[in-house]
N, C-alpha and C positions, 0 to 999 in steps of 0.2 A: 163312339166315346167322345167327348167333350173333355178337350184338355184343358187343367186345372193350372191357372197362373201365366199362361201364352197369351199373349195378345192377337187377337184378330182384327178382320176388316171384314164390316159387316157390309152385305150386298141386299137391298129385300124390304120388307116394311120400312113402319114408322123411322127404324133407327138406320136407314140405307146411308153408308158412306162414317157412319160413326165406327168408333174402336171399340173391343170388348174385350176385356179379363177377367175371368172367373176365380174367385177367393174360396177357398174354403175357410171358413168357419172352425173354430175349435169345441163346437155342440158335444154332446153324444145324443145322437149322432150327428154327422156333420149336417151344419146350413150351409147355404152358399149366396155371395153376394156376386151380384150380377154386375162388374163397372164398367161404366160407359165414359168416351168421352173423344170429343173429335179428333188430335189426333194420336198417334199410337205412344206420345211421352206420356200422355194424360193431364199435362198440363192444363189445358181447357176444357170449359163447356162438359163438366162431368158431371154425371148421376148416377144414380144405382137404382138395382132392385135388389131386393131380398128371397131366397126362397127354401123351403124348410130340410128340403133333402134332395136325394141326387135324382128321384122318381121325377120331383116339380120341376129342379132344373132342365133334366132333357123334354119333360113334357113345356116347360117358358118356349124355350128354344125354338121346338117346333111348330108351336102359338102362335109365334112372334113372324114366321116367316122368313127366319133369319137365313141368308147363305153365307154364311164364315170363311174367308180365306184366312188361315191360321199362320202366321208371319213366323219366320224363321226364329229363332233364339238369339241366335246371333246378336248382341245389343242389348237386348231387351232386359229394361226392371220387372223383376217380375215377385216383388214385394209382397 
């Protein structure tokens, strides 16, 4: 399960070493916006993807080559 609004640390392809948090979208059904960005405030160096439901999310995901270590709460904006 891919948790919605944590921030991670991505290990693995193209985005090795960047941050990710996962948006849901208020769709019906939900989208979900994929944010990137080097470090975990999101301050910088940020992009996104977009993708249409939770099927294309965990299938990006696993695409992408990503290893996520998913950061404690603790802190975290998770907007």
């Amino acid at each position: 399960m891919i948790p919605i609004g944590k921030v991670g640390e991505i290990a693995g392809g193209e985005e090795d070493g960047r941050f990710v948090k996962i948006k849901q979208l208020p769709d019906r059904p939900p989208s979900y916006l994929i944010l990137l960005a080097q470090g975990p405030d999101f301050a910088e160096g940020c992009g996104d993807y977009w993708v249409k439901d939770s099927e294309d999310l965990e299938e990006f995901i696993n695409e992408a080559w990503w290893t996520i270590t998913w950061l404690p709460l603790d802190g975290q904006n998770i907007e």
